[in-house]
PLY file of the C-alpha trace (Angstrom):
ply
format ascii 1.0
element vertex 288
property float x
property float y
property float z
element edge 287
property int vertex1
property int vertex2
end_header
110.44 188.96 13.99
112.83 187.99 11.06
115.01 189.19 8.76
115.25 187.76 5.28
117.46 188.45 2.55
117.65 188.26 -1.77
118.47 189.66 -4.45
120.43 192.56 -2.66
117.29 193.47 -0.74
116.16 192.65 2.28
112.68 192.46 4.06
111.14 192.38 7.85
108.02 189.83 8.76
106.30 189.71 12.52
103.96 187.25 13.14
102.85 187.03 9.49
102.62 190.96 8.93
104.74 191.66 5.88
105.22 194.48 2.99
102.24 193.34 1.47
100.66 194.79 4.16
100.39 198.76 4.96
99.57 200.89 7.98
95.97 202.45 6.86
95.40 199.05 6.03
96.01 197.23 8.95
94.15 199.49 11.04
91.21 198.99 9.02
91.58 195.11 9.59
92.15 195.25 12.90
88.80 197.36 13.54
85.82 195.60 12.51
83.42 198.94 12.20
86.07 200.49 9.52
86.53 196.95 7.46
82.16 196.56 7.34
82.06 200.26 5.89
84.90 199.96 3.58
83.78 196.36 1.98
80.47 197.80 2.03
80.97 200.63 -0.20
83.27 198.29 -2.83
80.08 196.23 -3.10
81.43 193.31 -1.00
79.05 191.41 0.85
78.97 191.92 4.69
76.11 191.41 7.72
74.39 194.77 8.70
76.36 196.01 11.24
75.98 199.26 13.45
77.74 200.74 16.51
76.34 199.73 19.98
77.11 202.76 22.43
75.44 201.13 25.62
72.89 198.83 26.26
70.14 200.73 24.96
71.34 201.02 21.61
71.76 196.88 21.59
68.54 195.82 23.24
66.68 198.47 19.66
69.07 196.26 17.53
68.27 193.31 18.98
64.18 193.70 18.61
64.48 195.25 15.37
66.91 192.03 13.48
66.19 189.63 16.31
69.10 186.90 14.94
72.35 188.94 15.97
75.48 188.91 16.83
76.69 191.53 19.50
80.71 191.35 19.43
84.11 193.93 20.80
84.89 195.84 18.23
88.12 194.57 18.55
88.93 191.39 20.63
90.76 188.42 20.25
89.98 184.59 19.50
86.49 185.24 19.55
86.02 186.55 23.44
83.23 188.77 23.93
81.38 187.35 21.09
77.72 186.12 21.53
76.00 184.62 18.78
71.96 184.28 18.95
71.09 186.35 22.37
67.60 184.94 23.01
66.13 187.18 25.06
66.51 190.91 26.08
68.64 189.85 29.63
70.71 187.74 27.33
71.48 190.80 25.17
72.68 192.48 28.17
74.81 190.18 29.28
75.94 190.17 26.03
76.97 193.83 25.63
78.70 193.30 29.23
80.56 190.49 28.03
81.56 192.37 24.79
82.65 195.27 26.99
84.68 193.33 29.28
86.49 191.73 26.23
87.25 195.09 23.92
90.52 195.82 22.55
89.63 199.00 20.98
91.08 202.06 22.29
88.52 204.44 20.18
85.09 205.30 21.57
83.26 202.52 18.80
83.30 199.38 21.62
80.87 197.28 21.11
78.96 195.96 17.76
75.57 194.66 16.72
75.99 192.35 13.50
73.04 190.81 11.98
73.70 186.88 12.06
74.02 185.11 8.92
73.70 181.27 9.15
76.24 178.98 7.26
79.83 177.52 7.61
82.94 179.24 8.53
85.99 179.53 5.33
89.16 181.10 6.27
90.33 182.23 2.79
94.18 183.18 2.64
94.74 185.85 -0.20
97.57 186.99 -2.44
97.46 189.30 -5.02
94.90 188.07 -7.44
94.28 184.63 -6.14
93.03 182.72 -2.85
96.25 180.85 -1.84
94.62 178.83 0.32
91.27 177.47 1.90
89.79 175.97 4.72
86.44 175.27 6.13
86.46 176.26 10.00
84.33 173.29 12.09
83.08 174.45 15.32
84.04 171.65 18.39
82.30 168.89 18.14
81.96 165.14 19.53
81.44 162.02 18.27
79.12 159.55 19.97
79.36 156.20 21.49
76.31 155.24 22.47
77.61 154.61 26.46
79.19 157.99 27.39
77.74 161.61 28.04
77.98 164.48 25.75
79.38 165.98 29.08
81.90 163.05 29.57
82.62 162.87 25.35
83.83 166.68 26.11
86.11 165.95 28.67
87.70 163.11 26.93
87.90 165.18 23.84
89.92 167.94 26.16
92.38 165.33 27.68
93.15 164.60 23.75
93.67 168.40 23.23
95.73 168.55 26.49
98.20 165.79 25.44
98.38 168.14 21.85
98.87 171.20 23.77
95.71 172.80 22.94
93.61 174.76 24.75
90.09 173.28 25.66
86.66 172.97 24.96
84.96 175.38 27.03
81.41 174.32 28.48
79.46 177.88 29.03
76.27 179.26 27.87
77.33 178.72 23.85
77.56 174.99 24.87
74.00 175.11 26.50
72.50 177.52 24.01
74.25 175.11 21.24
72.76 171.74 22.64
69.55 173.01 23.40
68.96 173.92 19.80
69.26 170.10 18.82
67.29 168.98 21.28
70.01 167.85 23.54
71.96 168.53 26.84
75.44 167.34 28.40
73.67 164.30 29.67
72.56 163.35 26.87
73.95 159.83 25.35
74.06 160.03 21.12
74.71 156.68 19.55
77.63 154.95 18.06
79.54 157.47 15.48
76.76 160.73 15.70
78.52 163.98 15.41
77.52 166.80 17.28
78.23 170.53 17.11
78.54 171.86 20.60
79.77 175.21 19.82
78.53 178.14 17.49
82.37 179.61 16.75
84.98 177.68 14.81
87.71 179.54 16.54
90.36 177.21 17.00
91.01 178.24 20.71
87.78 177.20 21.49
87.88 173.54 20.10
87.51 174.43 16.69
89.00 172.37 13.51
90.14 172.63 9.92
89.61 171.09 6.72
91.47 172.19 3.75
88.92 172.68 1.02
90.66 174.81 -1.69
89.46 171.98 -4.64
86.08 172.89 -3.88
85.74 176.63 -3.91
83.89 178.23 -6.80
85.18 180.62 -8.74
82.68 183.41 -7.25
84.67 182.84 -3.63
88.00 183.61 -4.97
86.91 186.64 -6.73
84.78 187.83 -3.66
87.69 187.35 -1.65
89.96 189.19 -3.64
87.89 191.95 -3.79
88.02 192.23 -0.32
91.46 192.12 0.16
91.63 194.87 -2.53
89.25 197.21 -1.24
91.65 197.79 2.07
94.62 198.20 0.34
96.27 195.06 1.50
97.85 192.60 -1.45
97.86 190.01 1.30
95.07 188.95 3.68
92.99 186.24 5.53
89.33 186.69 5.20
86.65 185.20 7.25
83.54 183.91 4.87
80.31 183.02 5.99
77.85 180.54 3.20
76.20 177.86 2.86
78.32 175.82 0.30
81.85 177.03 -0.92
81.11 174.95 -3.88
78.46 177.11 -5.53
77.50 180.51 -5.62
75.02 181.85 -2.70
74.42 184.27 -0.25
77.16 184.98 1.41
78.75 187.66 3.75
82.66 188.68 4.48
82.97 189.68 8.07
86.47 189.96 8.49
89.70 190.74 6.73
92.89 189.68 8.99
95.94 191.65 8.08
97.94 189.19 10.19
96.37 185.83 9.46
97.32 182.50 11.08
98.75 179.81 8.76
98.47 177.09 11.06
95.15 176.41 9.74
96.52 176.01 6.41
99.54 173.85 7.89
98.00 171.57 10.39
94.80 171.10 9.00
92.81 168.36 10.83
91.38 166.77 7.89
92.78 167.13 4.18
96.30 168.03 2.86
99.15 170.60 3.87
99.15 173.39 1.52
102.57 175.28 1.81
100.94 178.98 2.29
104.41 180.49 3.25
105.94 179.83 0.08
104.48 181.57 -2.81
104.02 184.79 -0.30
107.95 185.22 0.02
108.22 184.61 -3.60
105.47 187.52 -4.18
107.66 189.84 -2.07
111.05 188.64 -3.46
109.75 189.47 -6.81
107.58 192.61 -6.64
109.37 194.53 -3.79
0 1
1 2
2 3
3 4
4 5
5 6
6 7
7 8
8 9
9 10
10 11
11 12
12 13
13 14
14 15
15 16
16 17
17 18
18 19
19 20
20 21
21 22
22 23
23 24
24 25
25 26
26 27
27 28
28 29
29 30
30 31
31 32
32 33
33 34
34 35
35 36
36 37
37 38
38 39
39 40
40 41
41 42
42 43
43 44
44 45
45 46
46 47
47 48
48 49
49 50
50 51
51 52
52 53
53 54
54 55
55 56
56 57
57 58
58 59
59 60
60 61
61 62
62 63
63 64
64 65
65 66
66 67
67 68
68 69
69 70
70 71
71 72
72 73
73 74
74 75
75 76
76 77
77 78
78 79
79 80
80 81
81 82
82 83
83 84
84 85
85 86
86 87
87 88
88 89
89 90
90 91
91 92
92 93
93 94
94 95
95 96
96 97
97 98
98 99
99 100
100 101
101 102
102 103
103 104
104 105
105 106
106 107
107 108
108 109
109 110
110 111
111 112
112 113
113 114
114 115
115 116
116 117
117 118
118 119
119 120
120 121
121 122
122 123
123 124
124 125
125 126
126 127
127 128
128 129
129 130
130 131
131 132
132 133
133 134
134 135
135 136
136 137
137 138
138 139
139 140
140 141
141 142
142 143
143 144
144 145
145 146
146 147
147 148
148 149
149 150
150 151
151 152
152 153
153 154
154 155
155 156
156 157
157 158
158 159
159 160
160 161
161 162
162 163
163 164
164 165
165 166
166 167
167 168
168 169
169 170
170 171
171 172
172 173
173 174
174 175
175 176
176 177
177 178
178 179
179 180
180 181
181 182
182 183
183 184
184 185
185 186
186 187
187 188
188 189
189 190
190 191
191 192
192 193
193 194
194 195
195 196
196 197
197 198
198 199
199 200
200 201
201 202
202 203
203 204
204 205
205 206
206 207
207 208
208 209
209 210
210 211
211 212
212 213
213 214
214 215
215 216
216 217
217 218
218 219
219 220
220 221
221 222
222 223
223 224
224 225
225 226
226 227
227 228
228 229
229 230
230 231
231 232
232 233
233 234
234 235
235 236
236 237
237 238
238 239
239 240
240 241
241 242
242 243
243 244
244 245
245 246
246 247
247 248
248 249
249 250
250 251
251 252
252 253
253 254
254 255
255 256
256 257
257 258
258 259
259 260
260 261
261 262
262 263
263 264
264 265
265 266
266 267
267 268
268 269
269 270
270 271
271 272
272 273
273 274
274 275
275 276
276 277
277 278
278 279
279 280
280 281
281 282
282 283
283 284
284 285
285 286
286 287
């Protein structure tokens, strides 16, 4: 927590919650079920989404949409989450998982999301403009044409280590990951091939960052603010899923963080430092 002072007022920030930011809202962003509905009726576009009371419920989902997502309704760093269950034992294991990883104290748990396919923006929001942008890479490795996807990883992880981040995990989202590319962790790609070996571009999970503000259309700002709007908030992070932030297309919002990271806006892996923090404490210097 801090304390900051000006102009004979003074203001409270924890974490990155702030005045922007109220308590209806927050609870909305912090429960996935309530931000799907709520984007949903302001015309924002969001993945079908429905409750999943037990394992019954997900295995109907499952064979009516077939390309899912079963998720907590509230978790953490993407735990719990399985993207593309392939087969009705993998959707129970999935709802298990999901179970096992829930933060939500009210009786919604668990949730089936249809799966929409394109790349990951993290899209930082204030008042009537998008702040900041960056695309969200899931791990990946580059080849050498000697070593192991299974060795690359573990190289890749003593890197992380010596930057004091957490690792790549190899689980059934590596497996599920390789196998759709034809490949496995013994599997040698040549000299300077990249290769996705995870579906999520969380960062504790080996994801990375590019800052990619310069290339967002028009339609992504607005779509963003919109969604920001339609919880309340006048600040926000929001999760976008599309094919190409450079033109307009199908697209789907399927979160709105009322306490977004910035270190994805501040130690970017690839492109430059955009200074996120500032222009928010002007915003509540001058309009609070």
């Amino acid at each position: 927590m801090a304390r900051f002072e000006a102009n004979g007022k003074h203001w409270f920030i924890i974490n990155t919650v702030n005045p922007l930011i109220n308590s209806p809202s927050a609870t909305i962003a912090k429960r996935k079920y309530l931000t799907n509905m709520v984007l949903e009726e302001a015309g924002v576009p969001v993945p079908k989404q429905n409750k999943l009371s037990s394992i019954e419920d997900a295995l109907e989902f499952y064979n009516k949409f077939q390309v899912i997502v079963i998720k907590p309704a509230q978790g953490l760093g993407g735990k719990g989450v399985t993207i593309l269950p392939e087969d009705e034992n993998a959707v129970r294991k999935a709802y298990r998982a999901a179970l096992e990883n829930n933060k939500s104290k009210t009786s919604t748990k668990i949730l089936g999301e249809e799966f929409i396919p394109g790349n990951h923006y993290r899209l930082l929001v204030l008042g009537n403009h998008v702040i900041g942008a960056v695309r969200r890479v899931p791990a990946d490795v580059s080849g050498d044409g000697v070593h192991t996807i299974s060795e690359l990883i573990k190289l890749e992880n003593k890197k992380r280590k010596e930057r004091l981040l957490k690792p790549i995990p190899v689980d059934d989202q590596t497996h599920k990951k390789l196998n759709r590319q034809n490949l496995t962790l013994d599997s040698v790609l040549p000299k300077d091939q990249r290769v996705e070996i995870r579906f999520h571009a969380n960062l504790t999970t080996g994801g990375s960052t590019e800052e990619c503000a310069e290339e967002m259309h028009k339609f992504y700002e607005e779509t963003a603010v919109n969604a920001v709007k339609a919880t309340g908030m006048k600040f926000g992070g929001v999760d976008l899923i599309t094919p190409d932030i450079s033109k307009p297309a199908r697209c789907a919002i399927n979160e709105v963080n009322y306490n977004p990271g910035l270190r994805p806006h501040y130690k970017v892996d690839r492109g430059k430092i955009v200074k996120v923090a500032v222009p928010v404490m002007k915003y509540i210097r001058d309009n609070f």
